[in-house]
Structure formats: C-alpha cells, structure tokens
C-alpha positions as CSV (number, residue, x, y, z in Angstrom):
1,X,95.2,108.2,91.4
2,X,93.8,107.6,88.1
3,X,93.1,111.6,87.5
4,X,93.9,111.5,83.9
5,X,91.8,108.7,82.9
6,X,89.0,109.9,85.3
7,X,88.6,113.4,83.4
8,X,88.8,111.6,80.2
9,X,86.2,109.4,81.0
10,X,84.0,111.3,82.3
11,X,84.2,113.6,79.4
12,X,83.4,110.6,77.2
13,X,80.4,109.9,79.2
14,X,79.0,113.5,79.1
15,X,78.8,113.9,75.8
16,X,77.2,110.3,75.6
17,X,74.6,111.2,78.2
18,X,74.0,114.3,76.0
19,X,72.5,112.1,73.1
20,X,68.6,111.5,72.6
21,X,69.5,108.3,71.7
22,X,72.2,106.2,70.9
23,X,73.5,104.5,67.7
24,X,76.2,102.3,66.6
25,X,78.0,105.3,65.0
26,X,77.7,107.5,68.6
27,X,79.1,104.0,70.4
28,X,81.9,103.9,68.3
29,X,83.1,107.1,68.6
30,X,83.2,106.8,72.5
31,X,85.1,103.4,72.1
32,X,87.2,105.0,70.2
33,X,87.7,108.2,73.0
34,X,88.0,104.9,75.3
35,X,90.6,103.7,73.3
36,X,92.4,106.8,73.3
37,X,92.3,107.1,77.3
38,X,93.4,103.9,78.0
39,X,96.3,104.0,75.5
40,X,97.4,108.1,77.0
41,X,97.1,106.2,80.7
42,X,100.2,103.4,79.3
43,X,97.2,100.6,79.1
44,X,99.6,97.7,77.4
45,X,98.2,97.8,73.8
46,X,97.1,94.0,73.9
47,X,94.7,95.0,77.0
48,X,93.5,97.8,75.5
49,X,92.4,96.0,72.2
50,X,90.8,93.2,74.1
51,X,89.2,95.5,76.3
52,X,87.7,97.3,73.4
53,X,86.3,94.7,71.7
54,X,85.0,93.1,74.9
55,X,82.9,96.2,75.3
56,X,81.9,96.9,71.8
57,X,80.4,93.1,71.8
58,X,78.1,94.0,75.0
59,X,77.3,97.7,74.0
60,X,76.3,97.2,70.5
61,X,73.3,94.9,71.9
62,X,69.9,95.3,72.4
63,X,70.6,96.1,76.3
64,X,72.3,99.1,75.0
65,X,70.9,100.5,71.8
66,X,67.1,99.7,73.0
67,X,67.5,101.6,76.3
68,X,65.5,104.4,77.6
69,X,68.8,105.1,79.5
70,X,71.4,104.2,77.1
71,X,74.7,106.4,78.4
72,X,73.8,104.7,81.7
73,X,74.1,101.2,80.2
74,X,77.1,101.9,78.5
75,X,79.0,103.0,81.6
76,X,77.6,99.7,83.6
77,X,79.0,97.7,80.5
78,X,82.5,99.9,80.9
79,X,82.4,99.6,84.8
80,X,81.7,95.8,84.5
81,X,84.4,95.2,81.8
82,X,87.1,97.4,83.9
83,X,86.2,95.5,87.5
84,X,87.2,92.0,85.4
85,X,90.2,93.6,83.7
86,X,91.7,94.1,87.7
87,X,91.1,91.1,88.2
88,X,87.0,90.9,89.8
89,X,87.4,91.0,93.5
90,X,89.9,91.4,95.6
91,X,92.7,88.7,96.8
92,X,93.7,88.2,100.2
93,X,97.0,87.1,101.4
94,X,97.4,83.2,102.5
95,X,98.2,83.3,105.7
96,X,99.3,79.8,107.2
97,X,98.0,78.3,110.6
98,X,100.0,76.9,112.8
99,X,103.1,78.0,111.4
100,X,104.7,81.2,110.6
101,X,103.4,82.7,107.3
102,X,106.4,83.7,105.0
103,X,106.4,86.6,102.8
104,X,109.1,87.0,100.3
105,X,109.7,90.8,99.1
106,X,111.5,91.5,95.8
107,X,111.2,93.9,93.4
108,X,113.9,96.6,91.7
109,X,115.8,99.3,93.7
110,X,114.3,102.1,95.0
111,X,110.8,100.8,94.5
112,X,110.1,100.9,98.1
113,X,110.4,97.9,99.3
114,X,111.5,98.5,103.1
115,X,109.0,100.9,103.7
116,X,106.2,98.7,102.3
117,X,107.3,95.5,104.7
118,X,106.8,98.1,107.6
119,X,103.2,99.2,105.7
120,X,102.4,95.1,105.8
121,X,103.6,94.7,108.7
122,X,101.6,97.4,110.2
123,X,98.2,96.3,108.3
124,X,98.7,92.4,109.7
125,X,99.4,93.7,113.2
126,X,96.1,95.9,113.0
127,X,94.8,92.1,112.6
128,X,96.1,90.5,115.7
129,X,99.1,88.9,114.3
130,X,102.6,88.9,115.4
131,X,105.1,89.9,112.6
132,X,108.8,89.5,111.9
133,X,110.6,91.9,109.6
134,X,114.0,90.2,108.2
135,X,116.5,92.6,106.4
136,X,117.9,90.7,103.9
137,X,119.5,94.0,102.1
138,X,123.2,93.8,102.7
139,X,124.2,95.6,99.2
140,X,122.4,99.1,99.9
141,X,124.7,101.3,102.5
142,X,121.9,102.0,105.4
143,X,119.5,99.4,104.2
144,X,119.5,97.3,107.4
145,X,119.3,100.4,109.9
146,X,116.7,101.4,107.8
147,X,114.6,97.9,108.4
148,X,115.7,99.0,112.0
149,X,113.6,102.4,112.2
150,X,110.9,100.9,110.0
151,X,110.2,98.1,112.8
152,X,110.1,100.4,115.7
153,X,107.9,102.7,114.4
154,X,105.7,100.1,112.8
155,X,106.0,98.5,117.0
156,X,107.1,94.9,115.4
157,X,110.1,92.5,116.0
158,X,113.2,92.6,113.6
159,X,115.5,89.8,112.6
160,X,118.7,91.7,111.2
161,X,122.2,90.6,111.9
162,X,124.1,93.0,109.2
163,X,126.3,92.5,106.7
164,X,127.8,89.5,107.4
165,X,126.0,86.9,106.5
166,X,124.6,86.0,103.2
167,X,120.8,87.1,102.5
168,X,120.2,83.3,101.8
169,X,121.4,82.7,105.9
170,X,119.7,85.4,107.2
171,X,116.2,84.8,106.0
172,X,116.7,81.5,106.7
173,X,117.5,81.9,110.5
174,X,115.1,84.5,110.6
175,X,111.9,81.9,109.8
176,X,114.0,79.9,112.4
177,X,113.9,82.4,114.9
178,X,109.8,83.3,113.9
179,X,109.2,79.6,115.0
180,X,111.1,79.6,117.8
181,X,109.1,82.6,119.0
182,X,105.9,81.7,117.9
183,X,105.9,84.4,114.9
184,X,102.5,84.4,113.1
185,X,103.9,86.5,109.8
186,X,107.5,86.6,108.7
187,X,108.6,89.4,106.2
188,X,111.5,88.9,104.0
189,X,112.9,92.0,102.9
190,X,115.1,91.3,100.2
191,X,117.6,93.9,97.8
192,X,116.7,95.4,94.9
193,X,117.8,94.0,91.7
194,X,117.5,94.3,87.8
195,X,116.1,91.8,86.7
196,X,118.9,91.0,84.1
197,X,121.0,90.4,86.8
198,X,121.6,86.7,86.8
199,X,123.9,86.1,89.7
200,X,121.4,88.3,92.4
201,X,118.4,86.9,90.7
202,X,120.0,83.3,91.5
203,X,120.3,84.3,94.9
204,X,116.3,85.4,95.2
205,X,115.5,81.7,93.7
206,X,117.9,80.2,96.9
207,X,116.5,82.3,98.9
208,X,113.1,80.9,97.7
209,X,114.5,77.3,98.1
210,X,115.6,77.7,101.8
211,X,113.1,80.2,103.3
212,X,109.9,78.6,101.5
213,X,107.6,81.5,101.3
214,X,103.9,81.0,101.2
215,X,104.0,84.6,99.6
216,X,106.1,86.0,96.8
217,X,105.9,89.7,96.2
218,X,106.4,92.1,93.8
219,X,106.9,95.5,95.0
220,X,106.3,97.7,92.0
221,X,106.5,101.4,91.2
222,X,103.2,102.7,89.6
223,X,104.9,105.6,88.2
224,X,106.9,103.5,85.6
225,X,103.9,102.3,84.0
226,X,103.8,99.6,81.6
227,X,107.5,99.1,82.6
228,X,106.8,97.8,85.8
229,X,104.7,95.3,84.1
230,X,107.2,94.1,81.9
231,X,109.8,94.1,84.8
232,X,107.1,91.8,87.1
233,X,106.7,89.5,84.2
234,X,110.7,89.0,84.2
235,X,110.2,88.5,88.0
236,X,107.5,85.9,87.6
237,X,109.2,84.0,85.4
238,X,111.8,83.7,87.1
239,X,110.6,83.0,91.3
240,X,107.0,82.7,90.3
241,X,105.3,85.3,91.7
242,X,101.8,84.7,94.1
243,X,100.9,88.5,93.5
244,X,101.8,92.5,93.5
245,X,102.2,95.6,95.5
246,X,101.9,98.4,93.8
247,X,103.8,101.7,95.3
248,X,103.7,105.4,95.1
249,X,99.7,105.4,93.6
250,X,98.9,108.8,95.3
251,X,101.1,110.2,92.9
252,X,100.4,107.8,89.1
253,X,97.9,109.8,87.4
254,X,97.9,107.1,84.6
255,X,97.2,104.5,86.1
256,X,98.9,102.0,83.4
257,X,100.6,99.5,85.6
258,X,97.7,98.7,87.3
259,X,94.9,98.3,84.5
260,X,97.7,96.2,82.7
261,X,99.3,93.5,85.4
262,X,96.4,91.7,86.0
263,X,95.3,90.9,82.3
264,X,99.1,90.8,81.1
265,X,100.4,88.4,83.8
266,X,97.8,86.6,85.7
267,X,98.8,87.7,88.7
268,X,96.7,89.6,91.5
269,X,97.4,93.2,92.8
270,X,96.9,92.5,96.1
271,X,97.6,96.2,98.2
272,X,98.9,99.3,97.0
273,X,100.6,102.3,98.4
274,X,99.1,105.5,98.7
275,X,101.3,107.7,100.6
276,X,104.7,107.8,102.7
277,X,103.3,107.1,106.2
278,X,103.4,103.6,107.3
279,X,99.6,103.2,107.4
280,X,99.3,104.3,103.5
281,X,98.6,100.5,102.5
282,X,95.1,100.2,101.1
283,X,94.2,96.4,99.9
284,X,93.4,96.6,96.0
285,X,89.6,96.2,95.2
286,X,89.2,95.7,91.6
287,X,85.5,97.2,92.0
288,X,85.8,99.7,93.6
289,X,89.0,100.9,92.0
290,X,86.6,100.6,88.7
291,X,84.0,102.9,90.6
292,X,86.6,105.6,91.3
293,X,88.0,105.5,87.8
294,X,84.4,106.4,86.5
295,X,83.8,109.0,89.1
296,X,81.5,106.6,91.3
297,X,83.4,107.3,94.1
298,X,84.3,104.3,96.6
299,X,81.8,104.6,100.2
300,X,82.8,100.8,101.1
301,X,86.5,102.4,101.4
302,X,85.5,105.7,103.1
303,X,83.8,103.5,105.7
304,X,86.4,100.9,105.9
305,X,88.7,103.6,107.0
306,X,86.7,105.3,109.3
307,X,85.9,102.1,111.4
308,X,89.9,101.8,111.4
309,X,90.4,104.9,113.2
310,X,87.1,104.5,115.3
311,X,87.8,104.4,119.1
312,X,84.7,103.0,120.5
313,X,85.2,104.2,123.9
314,X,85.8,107.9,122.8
315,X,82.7,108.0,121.1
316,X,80.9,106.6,124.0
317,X,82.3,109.7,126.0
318,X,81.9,112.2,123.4
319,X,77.9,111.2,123.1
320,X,77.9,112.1,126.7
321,X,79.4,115.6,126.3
322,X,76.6,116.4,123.5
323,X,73.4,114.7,125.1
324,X,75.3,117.0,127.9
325,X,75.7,119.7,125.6
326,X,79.3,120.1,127.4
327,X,80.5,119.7,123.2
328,X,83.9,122.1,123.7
329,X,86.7,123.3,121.4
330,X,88.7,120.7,122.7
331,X,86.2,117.9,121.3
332,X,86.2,119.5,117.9
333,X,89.7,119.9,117.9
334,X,90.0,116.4,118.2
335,X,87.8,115.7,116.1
336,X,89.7,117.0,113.7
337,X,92.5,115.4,114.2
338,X,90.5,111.8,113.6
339,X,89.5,113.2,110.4
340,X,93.2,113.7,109.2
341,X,93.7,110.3,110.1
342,X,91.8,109.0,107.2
343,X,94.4,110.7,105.1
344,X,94.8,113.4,102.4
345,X,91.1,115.2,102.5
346,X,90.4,115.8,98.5
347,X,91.5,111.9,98.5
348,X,88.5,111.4,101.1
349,X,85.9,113.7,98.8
350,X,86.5,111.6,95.4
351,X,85.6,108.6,97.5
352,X,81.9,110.0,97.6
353,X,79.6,109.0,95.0
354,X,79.9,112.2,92.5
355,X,81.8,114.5,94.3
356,X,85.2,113.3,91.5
357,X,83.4,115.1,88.9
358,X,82.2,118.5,91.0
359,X,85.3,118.4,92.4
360,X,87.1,118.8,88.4
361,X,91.1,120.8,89.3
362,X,90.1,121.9,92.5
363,X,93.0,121.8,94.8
364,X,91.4,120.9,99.0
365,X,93.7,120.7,100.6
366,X,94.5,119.5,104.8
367,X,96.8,122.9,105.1
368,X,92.8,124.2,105.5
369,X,92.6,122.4,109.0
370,X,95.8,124.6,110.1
371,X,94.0,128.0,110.9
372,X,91.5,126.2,112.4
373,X,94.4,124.4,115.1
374,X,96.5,127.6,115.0
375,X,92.8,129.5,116.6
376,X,91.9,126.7,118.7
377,X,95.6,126.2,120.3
378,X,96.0,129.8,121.2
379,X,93.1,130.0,123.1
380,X,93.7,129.2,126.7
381,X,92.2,126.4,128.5
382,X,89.5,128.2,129.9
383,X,88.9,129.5,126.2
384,X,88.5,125.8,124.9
385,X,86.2,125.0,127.2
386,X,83.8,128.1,127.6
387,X,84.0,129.6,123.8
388,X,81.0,132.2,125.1
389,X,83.3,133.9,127.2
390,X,85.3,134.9,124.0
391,X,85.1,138.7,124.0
392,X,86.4,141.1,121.8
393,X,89.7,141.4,123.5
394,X,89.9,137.7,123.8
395,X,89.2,137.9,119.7
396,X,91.9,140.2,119.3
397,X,94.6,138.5,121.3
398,X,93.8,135.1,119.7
399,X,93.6,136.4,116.5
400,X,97.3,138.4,116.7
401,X,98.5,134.3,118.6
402,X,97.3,132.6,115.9
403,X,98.4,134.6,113.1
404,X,94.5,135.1,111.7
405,X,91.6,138.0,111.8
406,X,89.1,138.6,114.7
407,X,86.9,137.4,111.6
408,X,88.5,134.1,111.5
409,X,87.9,134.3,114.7
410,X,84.4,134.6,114.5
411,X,83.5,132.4,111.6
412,X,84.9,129.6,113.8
413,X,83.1,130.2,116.8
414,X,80.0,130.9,114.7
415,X,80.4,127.6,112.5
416,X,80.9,126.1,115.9
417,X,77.7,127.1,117.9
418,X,76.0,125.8,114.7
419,X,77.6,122.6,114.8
420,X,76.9,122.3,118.5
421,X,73.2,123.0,118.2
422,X,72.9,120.6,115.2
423,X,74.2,117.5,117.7
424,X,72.3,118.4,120.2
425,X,69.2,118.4,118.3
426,X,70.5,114.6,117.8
427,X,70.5,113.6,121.4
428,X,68.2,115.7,122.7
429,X,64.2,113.8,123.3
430,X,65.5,110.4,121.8
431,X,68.0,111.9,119.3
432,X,70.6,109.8,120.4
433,X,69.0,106.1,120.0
434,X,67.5,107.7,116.3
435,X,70.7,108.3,115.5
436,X,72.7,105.4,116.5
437,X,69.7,103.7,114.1
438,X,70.2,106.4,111.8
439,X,74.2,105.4,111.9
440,X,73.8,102.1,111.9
441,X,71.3,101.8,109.2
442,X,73.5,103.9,107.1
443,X,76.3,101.4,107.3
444,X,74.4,98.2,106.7
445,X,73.0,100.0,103.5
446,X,76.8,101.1,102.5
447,X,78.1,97.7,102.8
448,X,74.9,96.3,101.0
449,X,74.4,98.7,98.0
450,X,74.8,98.1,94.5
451,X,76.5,101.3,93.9
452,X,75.5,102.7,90.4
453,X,76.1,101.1,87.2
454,X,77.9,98.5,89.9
455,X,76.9,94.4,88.8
C-alpha cells in the first residue's frame, strides 16, 4: 500500500534533510518532487494543485525557513496537510438503536462487493452485534450461493431467497425479517452495475426508497485509481452516498483513489480492504495512513491488531509455563501462529516507526515461518516438550522429516533456549509484575504519543 509514493517521498525528504539550511529555492524544488509523486500515484490533478499550494503557504514561513530543524518542519507541514486531505480523523459507521441498522452495498462489478459484506459483517460481529447479510444479486450466475458461503464462514444469518424475486422485494423483506428477529445490522448486498446504466441504477434508487438505509456504500476498487473516483462521484450523485470502501489496497501501490475521494467528493473512506481473508477490513485512519505514507510507520494499528487476536486467558496460562519455566516447542509454535494472525509480516514491519525506510525492496516474507513449523511438527510429542533430549539422531531424523539441515535444526533450538532464558529473566524475582508494568505502560504511551512530525 502506498509503496510508490512512500519511496518517492522519502527520497524527497533525504535530500532535504541533507541541506545546512533551507531556502525558498531548496523548498521549491521538493514541492515540485511532491508534485511529481502525487501526480505518478493518479492524485486527481485539482487535489494535487491545492495540496501544493496549501503546503507552499505553510513551508515558506518563518516556522520553516527559521528552523534549526527545517526538513523536520517541512515533513510535519506535509504530514499535517496529507492527514486533512483523507479527510482528518476517522469516520465511524451510524449505527441505529433500537432498530436494525441498514447498510446499502453498491458499487461496479467485480469490485468485491460480496466478499466485503462478509469482511463488515465479520468486523460488527467482533463488536457484539447481530448481522443480516441480504443477497440482492440475482443478475451474476452464483452470486447468491456465493452470499451463502460468505455468511457461514463469516458465522452470521443470511436472507437470500434466489432469483425470483426482484432485488427491490428481497431487501425489503429482508429488513422485515431483521426486525422480526431482532437484527442489530442488516447488509444489503446489491449487483454490480455501470454507472451509465439507467434502468439498474433506477432500481438501486427503489431499492433506497423501500429498504431506507442509514448507510450507503461505495465499494471501490483501489487499483483503478482516479477512475474509481470519478465512478463514486456518478454513484453519489445519483443515491447519495454516506461514505466508501475501498478494496484490494494490499495490492494499489499508488495510492490515487484514496488521496483523491475525500477532497474530490466530500465523502469519507470509511474501511478499506487489505487482503482476501474475511478479516482483511481495516477502518481508514486518515492519520495514520499519512504516517505510513511518510514512513512513520502506524504503532496505534500494530497494537489495535494485536489486542484483536489477544486471548486473555491463554496469556494468563502461558505466564505460568515461563514463571514455570515449562516454555515448550509447543508454546512457541503457537505463538507463531498468533503472530500470522496479524497478517502479511513485512505489512506488520512498515507499521513500526522507521522500519518503511530500512526495510527499502526487501521481500519478508511469512513462507519464513514454514521451516520453522515443518521442524517443530516433525518432532514427536515428547520432542516438543523436552527439546534437551534432541540428540544427534533425533537432529538427523527431524531434519530428513522436515525437509531442512541438522543446522536448521540447531539454530532453532539454539534461538529457542535463548528466547526461553530471556522470559524467564522476566518472571523470575518480580519479572512478571515489571513486566505486566512494563506492558502496560508501553501501551498507554502508544495510544497517547504524538508520533513524529504527527499534530
């Protein structure tokens, strides 16, 4: 996401770092390198020129030119400007009491639509809710059966009665039925359409009529740039959009569609995609997303998605096995498998404050984690539990299983004695109140901190 624009800038901001001080002339060549970034990620050219000027205003003032640390107040000015171009924090769905809260999906085909109601779906059920997915798609062969597996693997309720009704009936009766059963959220999934097409973009504005959704989305792909924002803009004319979702932004480089939609339209980006699996839906933090751009990296997120995946009562029995020191090769497996929950690792890395940069084209990827399993799960049980009694048969035979070397073999179980010492120096005399405080002083100061060059 944003890699393109992330090397430019921090190119730009190198060689502004670089000067003893800095003049007009040295700030307008970077704006003019900014320019140039923003235009190569498919920055709508009206945005871009705005943007530009907004900065060149703030950075040719005192603040700037008068600083000891003048590349450093020139990024805060960028940062600042990009975090209001997205749109300043970030915007939350309306959710409805006591009725069910309607969201109305629409967007073009094969902009993944159906896959993001069962991403929503999945996010508002992590918060308690009870959610209804209506497939409203009778024109794409499959589309309803699709809904179908979406539902049961996201674990929610589906209203979809096939092909024989219109889409206006079906979401209707489906609200019906969501009251009827006491349904908090109610998810509309509608077919794609152009938006040129009169007669199905008739039938979204019925559907609108007798549904009444508190929410009308845009599901958008970020690979098609600026085109998706002039699509939306069709959209919003035509339904009157309440905000965006923005698909597939694991894979947009660029970055276009999203720098653009806000200033362009008015309307809030309010999650975005970033990967296949159903729990790939991250909400859109215009901040942060500014941080990340820059190569600030994005620890609020990082944490955020470690408390999702954080199973209290696990790590309760896991600080008993170190204080214990009864750690085994079946914990650390595990562990590992948390950490692949977070998602893609080198996604993970940027997300630290300037790791982006360090980082430049190399490739980390999670197929790293497989020796690791492929060792661990050829071992037997006793193996797992009691790594010391390892010999060098035991190396041999684990090492032939598990398609490694007997020095795989031993860097594991070497980087794992470490590691166990390490924790038990934590919990050993008091180590494991200091570092619960240690913990949770780290995450008050996460959530708290003015990241750098961050208003």
């Amino acid at each position: 996401m944003f890699g393109n624009l992330q090397e430019k800038f921090q190119h730009i901001f190198k060689d502004l770092r670089g000067q003893g001080k800095v003049t007009e002339t040295n700030i307008q060549d970077a704006l003019r390198e900014v320019r140039v970034a923003l235009l190569d990620a498919d920055v709508n050219l009206k945005v871009v020129k705005q943007f530009i000027a907004d900065v060149k205003v703030k950075a040719l003032g005192q603040d700037v030119l008068g600083s000891l640390t003048p590349g450093q107040q020139f990024i805060k000015i960028v940062n600042s400007e990009l975090t209001t171009l997205m749109g300043e924090t970030h915007t939350k769905l309306r959710l409805v009491p006591n009725e069910p809260t309607v969201i109305m999906m629409c967007g073009l085909q094969g902009s993944g639509k159906t896959t993001t109601c069962g991403k929503l779906a999945v996010t508002l059920k992590k918060q308690g809710r009870k959610v209804l997915l209506v497939g409203a798609d009778i024109y794409r062969p499959a589309a309803v059966q699709q809904l179908i597996t979406v539902a049961e693997q996201a674990g929610v309720d589906v209203y979809a009665p096939g092909t024989n009704q219109s889409p206006v009936t079906i979401c209707r009766d489906g609200v019906a039925q969501a009251n009827a059963r006491q349904i908090d959220v109610v998810i509309l999934d509608t077919a794609g359409r152009l938006h040129i097409d009169t007669e199905l973009m008739a039938e979204l504005a019925n559907i609108r009529e007798s549904s009444k959704p508190h929410e009308i989305l845009f599901v958008a792909d970020a690979m098609t740039g600026q085109e998706a924002v002039n699509v939306a803009a069709s959209f919003d004319e035509q339904l009157g959009l309440t905000g965006i979702i923005l698909t597939k932004m694991d894979s947009d480089a660029r970055g276009g569609a999203a720098l653009s939609i806000r200033a362009t339209m008015g309307k809030p980006i309010k999650y975005v995609g970033m990967g296949e699996k159903l729990e790939a839906l991250e909400p859109f933090h215009p901040d942060r997303i500014a941080s990340r751009i820059l190569g600030m990296g994005d620890v609020l997120s990082l944490i955020e998605k470690a408390e999702g995946v954080y199973d209290e009562k696990s790590a309760r029995e896991l600080e008993k096995k170190i204080r214990k020191n009864e750690f085994t090769l079946v914990d650390f497996r595990e562990q590992i498998l948390q950490i692949k929950k977070l998602g893609p690792l080198d996604s993970l890395l940027k997300m630290i404050p300037g790791m982006g940069s360090k980082m430049g084209d190399m490739q980390v990827s999670d197929d790293q984690f497989k020796p690791v399993m492929a060792i661990i799960d050829s071992m037997t049980p006793a193996e797992r539990n009691k790594p010391d009694m390892i010999d060098a048969n035991r190396r041999r035979r684990i090492a032939k299983g598990s398609g490694t070397t007997v020095q795989d073999i031993n860097k594991l179980l070497k980087q794992f004695d470490q590691m166990r010492k390490m924790m038990k120096q934590f919990t050993g005399a008091g180590g494991a109140k200091k570092g619960k405080e240690m913990q949770r002083r780290l995450m008050q100061q996460a959530r708290q901190a003015k990241l750098p060059f961050r208003r």
